[in-house]
matplotlib code that plots the C-alpha trace (Angstrom):
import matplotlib.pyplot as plt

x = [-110.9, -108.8, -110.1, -108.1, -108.2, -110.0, -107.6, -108.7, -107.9, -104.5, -103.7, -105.5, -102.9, -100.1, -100.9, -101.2, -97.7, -96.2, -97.9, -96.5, -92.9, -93.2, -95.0, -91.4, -88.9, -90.3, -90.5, -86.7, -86.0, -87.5, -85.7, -82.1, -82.7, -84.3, -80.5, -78.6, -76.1, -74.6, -70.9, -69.6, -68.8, -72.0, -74.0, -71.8, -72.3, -75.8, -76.5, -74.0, -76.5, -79.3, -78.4, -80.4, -77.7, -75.2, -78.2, -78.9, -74.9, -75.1, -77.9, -75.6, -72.8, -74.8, -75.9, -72.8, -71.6, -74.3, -73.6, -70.1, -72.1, -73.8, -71.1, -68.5, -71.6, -71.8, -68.6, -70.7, -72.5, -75.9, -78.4, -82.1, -84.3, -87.9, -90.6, -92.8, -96.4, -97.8, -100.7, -100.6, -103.8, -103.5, -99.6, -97.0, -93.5, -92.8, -89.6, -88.0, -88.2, -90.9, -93.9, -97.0, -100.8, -102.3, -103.0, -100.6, -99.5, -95.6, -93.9, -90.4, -87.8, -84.5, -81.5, -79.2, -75.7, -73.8, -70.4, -68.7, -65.0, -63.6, -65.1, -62.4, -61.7, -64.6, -65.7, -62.8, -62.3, -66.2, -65.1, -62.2, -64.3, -67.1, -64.9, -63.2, -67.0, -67.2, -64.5, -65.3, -68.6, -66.8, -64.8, -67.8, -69.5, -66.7, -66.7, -70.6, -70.2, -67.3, -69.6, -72.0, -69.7, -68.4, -71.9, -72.6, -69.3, -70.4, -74.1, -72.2, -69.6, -72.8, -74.6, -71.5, -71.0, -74.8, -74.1, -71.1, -73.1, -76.3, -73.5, -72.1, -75.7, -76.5, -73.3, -74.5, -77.9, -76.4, -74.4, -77.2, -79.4, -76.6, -76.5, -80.1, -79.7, -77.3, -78.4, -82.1, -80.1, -77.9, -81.4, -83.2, -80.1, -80.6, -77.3, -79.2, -82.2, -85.3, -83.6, -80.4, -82.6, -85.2, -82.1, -80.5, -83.9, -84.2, -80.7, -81.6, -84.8, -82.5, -79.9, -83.1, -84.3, -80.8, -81.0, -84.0, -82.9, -79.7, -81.6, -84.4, -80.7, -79.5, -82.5, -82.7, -79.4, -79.9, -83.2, -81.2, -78.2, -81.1, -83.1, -79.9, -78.9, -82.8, -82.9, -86.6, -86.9, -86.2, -87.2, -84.7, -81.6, -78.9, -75.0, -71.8, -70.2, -67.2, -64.3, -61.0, -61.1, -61.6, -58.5, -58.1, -54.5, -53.7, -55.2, -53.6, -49.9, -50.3, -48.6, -50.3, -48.1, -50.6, -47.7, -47.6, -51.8, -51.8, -49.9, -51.8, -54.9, -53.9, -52.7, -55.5, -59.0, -61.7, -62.8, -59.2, -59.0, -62.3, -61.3, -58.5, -60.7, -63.2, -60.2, -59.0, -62.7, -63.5, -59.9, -61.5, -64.4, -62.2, -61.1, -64.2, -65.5, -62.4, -63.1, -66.4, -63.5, -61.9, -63.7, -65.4, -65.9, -68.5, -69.1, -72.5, -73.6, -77.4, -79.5, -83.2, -85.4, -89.4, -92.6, -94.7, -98.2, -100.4, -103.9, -104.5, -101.5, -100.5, -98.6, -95.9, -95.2, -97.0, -96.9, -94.5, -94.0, -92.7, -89.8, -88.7, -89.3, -87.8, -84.4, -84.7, -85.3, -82.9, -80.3, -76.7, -74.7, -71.4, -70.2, -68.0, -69.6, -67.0, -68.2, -66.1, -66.8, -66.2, -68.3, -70.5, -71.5, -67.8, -70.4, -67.3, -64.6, -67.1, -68.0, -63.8, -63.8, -66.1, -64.7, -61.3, -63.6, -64.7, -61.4, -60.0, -63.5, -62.3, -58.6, -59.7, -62.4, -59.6, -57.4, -60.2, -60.7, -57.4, -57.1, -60.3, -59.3, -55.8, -57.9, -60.2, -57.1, -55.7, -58.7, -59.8, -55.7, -56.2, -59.5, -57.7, -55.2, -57.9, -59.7, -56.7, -55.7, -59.1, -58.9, -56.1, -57.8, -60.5, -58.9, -57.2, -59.9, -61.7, -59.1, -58.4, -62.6, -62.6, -60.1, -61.7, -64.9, -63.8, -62.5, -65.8, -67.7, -65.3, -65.7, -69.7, -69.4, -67.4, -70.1, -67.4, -68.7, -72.2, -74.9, -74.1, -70.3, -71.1, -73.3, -71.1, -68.2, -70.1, -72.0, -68.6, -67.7, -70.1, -69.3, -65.9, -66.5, -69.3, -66.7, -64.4, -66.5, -67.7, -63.9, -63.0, -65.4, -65.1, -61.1, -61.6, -63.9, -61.7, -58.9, -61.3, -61.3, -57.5, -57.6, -59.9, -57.7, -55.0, -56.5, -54.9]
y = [119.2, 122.1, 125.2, 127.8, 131.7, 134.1, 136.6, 139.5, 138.2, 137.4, 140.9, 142.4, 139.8, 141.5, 144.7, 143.8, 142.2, 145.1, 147.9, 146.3, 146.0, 150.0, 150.1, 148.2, 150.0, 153.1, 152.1, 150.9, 154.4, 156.2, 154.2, 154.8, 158.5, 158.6, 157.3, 159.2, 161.3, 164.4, 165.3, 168.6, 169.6, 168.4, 170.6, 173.6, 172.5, 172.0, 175.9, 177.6, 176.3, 177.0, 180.3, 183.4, 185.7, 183.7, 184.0, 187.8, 188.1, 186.0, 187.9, 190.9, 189.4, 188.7, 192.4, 193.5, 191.2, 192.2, 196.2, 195.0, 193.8, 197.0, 199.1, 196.9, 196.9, 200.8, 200.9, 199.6, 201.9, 202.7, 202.3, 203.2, 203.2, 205.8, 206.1, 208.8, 209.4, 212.9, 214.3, 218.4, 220.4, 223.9, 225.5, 222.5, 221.4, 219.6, 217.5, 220.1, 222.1, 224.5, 225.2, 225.3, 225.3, 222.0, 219.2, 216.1, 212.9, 212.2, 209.5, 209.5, 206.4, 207.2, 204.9, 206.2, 205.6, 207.1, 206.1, 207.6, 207.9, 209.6, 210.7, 211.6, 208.0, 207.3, 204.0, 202.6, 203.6, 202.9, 199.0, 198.9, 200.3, 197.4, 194.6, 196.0, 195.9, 192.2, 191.2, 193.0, 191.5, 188.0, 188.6, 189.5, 186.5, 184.1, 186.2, 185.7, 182.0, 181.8, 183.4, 180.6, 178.5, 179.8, 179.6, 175.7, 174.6, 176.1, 175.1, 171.3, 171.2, 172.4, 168.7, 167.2, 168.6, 167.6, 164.0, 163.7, 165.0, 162.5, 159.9, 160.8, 161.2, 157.7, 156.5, 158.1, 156.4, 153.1, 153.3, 154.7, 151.4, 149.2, 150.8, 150.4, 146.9, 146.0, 148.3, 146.0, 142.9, 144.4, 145.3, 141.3, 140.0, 142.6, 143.9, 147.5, 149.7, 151.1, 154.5, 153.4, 152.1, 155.4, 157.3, 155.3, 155.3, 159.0, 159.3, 156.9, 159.2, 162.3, 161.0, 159.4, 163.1, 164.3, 161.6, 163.1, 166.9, 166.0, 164.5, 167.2, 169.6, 167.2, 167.1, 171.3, 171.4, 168.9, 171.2, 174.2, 173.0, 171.5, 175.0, 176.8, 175.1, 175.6, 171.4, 170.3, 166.9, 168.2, 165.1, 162.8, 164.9, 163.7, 164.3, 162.1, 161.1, 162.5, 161.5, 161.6, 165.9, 166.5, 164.6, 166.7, 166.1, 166.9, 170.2, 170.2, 169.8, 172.4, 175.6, 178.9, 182.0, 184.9, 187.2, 184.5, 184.8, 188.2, 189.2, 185.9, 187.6, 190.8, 189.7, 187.1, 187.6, 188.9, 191.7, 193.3, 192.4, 193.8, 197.0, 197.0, 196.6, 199.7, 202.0, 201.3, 201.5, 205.0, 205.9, 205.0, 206.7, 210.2, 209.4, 209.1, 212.1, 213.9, 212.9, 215.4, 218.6, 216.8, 217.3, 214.4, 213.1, 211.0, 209.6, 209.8, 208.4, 209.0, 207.9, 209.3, 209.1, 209.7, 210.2, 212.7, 212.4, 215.5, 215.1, 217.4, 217.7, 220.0, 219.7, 221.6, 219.3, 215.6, 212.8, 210.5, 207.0, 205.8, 204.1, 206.6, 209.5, 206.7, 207.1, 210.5, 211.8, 210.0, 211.7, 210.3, 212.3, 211.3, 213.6, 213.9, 215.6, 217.3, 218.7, 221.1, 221.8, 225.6, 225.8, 223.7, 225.3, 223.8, 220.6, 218.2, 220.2, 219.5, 215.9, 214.8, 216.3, 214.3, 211.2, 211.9, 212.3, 208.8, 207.8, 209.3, 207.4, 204.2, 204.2, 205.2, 202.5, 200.0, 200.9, 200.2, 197.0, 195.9, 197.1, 195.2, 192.8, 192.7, 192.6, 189.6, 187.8, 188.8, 188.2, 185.2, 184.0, 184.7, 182.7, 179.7, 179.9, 180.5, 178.0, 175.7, 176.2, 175.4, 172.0, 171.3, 172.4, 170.3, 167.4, 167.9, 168.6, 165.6, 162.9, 163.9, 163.3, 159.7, 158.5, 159.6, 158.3, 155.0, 155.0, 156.1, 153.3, 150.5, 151.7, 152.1, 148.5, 147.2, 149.6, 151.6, 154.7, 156.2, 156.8, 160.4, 160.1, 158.1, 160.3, 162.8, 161.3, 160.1, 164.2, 165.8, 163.5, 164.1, 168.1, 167.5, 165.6, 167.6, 170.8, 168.6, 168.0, 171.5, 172.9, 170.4, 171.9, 175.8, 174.9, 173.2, 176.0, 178.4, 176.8, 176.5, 180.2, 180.8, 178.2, 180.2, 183.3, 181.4, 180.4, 181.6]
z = [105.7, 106.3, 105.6, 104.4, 105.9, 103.7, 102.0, 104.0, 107.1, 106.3, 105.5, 108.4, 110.7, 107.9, 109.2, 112.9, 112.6, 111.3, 113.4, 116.3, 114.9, 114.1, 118.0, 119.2, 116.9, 118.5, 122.0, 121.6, 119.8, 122.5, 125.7, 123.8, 123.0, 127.4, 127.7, 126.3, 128.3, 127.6, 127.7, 128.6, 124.8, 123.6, 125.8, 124.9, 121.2, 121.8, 123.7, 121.0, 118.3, 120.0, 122.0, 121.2, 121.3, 119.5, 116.9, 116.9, 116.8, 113.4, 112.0, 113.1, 111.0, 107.6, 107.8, 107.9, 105.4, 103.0, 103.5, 101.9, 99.3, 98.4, 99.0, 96.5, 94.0, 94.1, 92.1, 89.3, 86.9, 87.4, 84.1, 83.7, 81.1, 80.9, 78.5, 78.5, 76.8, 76.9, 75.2, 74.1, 73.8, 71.7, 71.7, 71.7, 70.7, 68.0, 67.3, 65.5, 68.7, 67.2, 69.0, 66.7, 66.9, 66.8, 69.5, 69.2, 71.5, 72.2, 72.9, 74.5, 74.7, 76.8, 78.6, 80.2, 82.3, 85.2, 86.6, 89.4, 88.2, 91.4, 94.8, 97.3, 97.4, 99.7, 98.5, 98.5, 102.4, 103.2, 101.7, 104.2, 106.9, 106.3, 105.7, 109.1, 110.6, 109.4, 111.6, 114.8, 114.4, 113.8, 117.2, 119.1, 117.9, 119.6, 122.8, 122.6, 122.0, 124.8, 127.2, 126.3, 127.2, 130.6, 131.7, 130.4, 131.9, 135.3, 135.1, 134.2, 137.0, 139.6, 138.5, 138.9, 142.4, 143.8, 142.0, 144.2, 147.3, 146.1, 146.3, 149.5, 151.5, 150.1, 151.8, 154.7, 154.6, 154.4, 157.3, 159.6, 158.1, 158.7, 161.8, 162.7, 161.8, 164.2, 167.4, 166.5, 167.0, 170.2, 171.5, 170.7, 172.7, 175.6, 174.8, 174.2, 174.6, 172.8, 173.0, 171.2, 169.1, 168.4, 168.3, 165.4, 163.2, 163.9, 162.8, 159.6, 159.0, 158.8, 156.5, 153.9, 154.5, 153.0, 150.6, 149.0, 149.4, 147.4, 145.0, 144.6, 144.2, 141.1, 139.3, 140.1, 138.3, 135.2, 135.0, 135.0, 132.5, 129.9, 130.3, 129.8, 126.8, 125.4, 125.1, 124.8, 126.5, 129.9, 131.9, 129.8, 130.4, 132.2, 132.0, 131.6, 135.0, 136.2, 133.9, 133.5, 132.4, 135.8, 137.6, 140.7, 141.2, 137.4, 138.0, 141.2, 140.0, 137.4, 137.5, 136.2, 135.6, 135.5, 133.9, 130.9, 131.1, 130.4, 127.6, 125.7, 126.5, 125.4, 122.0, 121.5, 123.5, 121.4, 123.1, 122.3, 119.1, 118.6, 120.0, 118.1, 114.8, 116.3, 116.4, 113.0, 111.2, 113.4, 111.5, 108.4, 108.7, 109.2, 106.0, 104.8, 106.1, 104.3, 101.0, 100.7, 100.7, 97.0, 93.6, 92.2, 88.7, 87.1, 83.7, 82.1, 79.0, 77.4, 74.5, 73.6, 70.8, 70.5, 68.0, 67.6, 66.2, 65.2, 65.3, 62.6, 60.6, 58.1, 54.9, 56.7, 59.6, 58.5, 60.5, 59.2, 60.2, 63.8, 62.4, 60.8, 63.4, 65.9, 63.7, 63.0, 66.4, 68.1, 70.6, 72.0, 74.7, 76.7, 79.3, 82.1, 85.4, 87.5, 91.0, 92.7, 96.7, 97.9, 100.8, 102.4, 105.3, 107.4, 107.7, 106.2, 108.8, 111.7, 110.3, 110.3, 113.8, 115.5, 113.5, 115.4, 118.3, 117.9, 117.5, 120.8, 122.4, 121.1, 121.8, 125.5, 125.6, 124.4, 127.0, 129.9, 128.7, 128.8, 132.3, 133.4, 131.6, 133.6, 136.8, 135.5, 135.1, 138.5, 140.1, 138.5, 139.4, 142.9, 143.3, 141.8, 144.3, 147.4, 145.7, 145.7, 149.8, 150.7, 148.3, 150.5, 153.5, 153.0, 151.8, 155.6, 157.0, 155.3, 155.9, 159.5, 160.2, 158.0, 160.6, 163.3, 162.0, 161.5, 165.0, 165.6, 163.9, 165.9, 169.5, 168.9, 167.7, 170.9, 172.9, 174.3, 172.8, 172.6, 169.5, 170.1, 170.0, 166.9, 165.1, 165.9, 164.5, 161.5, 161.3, 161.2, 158.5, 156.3, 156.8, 155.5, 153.1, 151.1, 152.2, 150.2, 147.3, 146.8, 147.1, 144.8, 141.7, 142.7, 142.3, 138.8, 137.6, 138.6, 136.9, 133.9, 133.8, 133.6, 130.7, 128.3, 129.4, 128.2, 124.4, 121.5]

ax = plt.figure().add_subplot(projection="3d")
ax.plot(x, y, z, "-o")
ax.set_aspect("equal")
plt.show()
């Protein structure tokens, strides 16, 4: 007779079943997210979101945004309300303005309003000055988030250049151990020595050596690039390989004029433009500073009221009821407020000075940065063309030594050459072409340069 499982052990094997799918979905979750590689973009995305300064340059731009705010709000009336309770011993004032004998308690209810009508037109200049403030600030956040960039994009092509040298010492390593293999089989047959032998291990040894020094310099890098873009998971973050973006010959083929370079960047970089910006807000703010010589007029509008209590009244002044000393005692007053400045110590004529001061200061401090920023262009066009000579150079260089390698490789093979000619042939190959890979990225980041020069 079959027996049948008791209920609780059912849902216990329930439970099991499912903890281990959640155990799988997880592992599976983990080993995908391990995977994942990062492109160029995302890792600039990724360090613009999570850059400190790009942060403190935001928090910069709110506060400016919200002194907009208050200044566009001062336009606004200002309204308060007061209430008052005082209590009088011997001599006081009643509300008929007499002052009598007798001790009494007050009560007072005012509101009040004030409206600037006119002040020299200085908030209407202070709201051009802060909106001009909000887009310096705006400008200075892209140059913040284009240095971010600049400094990603260089940190990338670096793992991208010790890959390529990773690749190329593996290369290396496998044709020393192909090599070792085949001197061990020249020296079974009696074709060769021990020493040929030693020599082509020692030579193996030193390329596995390289092997693991190139790849101590790639993981450096991807270290470097993930702690630069403040990524948490250190140890699972690797990059894209090289793609298409990074064609040599593309980049090769493509002309630069530096004249073209500089009047783009001089209409469109954000450092001018902000420049531009200061000059025109320290103009405002001479403006400012001039309305404190012109009158200015303000509204005011008041109401008041209040009840008077005697603790030991007379027939002549009785307390009468708050209602109706809340009515009786009430007060209204509109006004206009006009203020007049005649002297003020020459603090405005000195205050409008040093605001064309700062505007002098500003129109020179433009004109420095455009003429470091002419150099930067030069400069940076002159290192793309260096950059690009040695490229060529080194792609020479590098083709003239593969020949001569291969040569190399067939004359050690026929034993008409020796494991030093060989080594040395295969040593001066290497040289060229880790010359050839590192030329390669200083000219694509060099040409990456001229392109942000070149946005609009």
């Amino acid at each position: 007779m079959k027996k049948s499982i008791p209920f609780p052990i059912k849902c216990s094997f329930k439970k099991v079943l499912t903890l281990l799918f959640l155990v799988c979905i997880v592992c599976i979750s983990s080993t995908l997210f391990a995977q994942k590689q990062w492109t160029l973009d995302a890792c600039i995305d990724y360090a613009q979101q999570n850059s400190f300064s790009v942060k403190q340059k935001m928090i910069e731009l709110n506060n400016k945004q919200i002194q907009y705010k208050s200044t566009k709000m001062s336009i606004a009336p200002s309204v308060s309300a007061s209430v008052g309770q005082n209590i009088d011993f011997g001599r006081s004032q009643v509300a008929s303005s007499l002052i009598i004998s007798g001790n009494q308690a007050s009560t007072s209810f005012g509101i009040g309003m004030n409206m600037d009508l006119f002040q020299g037109l200085r908030t209407y200049n202070q709201l051009k000055a802060n909106q001009i403030d909000i887009q310096t600030t705006r400008y200075e956040l892209e140059q913040v988030r284009e240095n971010v960039e600049m400094t990603v994009m260089a940190y990338y092509l670096q793992v991208l250049l010790n890959r390529e040298i990773l690749a190329v010492a593996k290369v290396q390593e496998q044709i020393s151990l192909d090599m070792v293999t085949k001197v061990e089989l020249l020296v079974q047959n009696g074709k060769s020595s021990d020493a040929e032998l030693f020599v082509a291990k020692s030579t193996l040894a030193n390329d596995r050596y390289s092997v693991v020094e190139a790849e101590n310099s790639l993981n450096l890098s991807k270290l470097d690039l993930a702690q630069l873009i403040n990524y948490p998971n250190v140890n699972d973050f690797d990059i894209v390989p090289m793609d298409q973006e990074y064609l040599i010959d593309e980049l090769l083929n493509r002309s630069i004029d530096v004249n073209a370079l500089i009047n783009n960047a001089l209409l469109n970089r954000p450092t001018i433009k902000a420049a531009l910006n200061k000059i025109e807000k320290a103009k405002r703010d001479i403006q400012i500073a001039q309305s404190s010589w012109y009158p200015s007029l303000s509204f005011f509008a008041n109401y008041g009221t209040g009840y008077n209590y005697m603790f030991t009244p007379s027939p002549q002044y009785p307390n009468t009821s708050f209602n109706k000393q809340f009515n009786n005692n009430s007060r209204q007053v509109i006004g206009l407020s006009l203020n007049i400045p005649i002297f003020d110590k020459l603090n405005t004529h000195y205050n409008v000075k040093l605001a064309k001061l700062a505007v002098q200061s500003q129109e020179f401090q433009m004109e420095e940065g455009k003429l470091t920023l002419i150099k930067e262009i030069q400069q940076a066009h002159a290192n793309a063309i260096a950059a690009k000579e040695r490229y060529n150079s080194a792609l020479e260089a590098y083709q003239a030594a593969k020949i001569s390698f291969e040569y190399e490789k067939i004359r050690y093979e026929e034993g008409a050459s020796t494991n030093y000619e060989f080594n040395d042939a295969k040593n001066k190959y290497l040289k060229s072409e880790s010359q050839l890979i590192q030329s390669k990225f200083d000219y694509i980041f060099r040409i990456k340069i001229l392109e942000f020069y070149g946005k609009n």
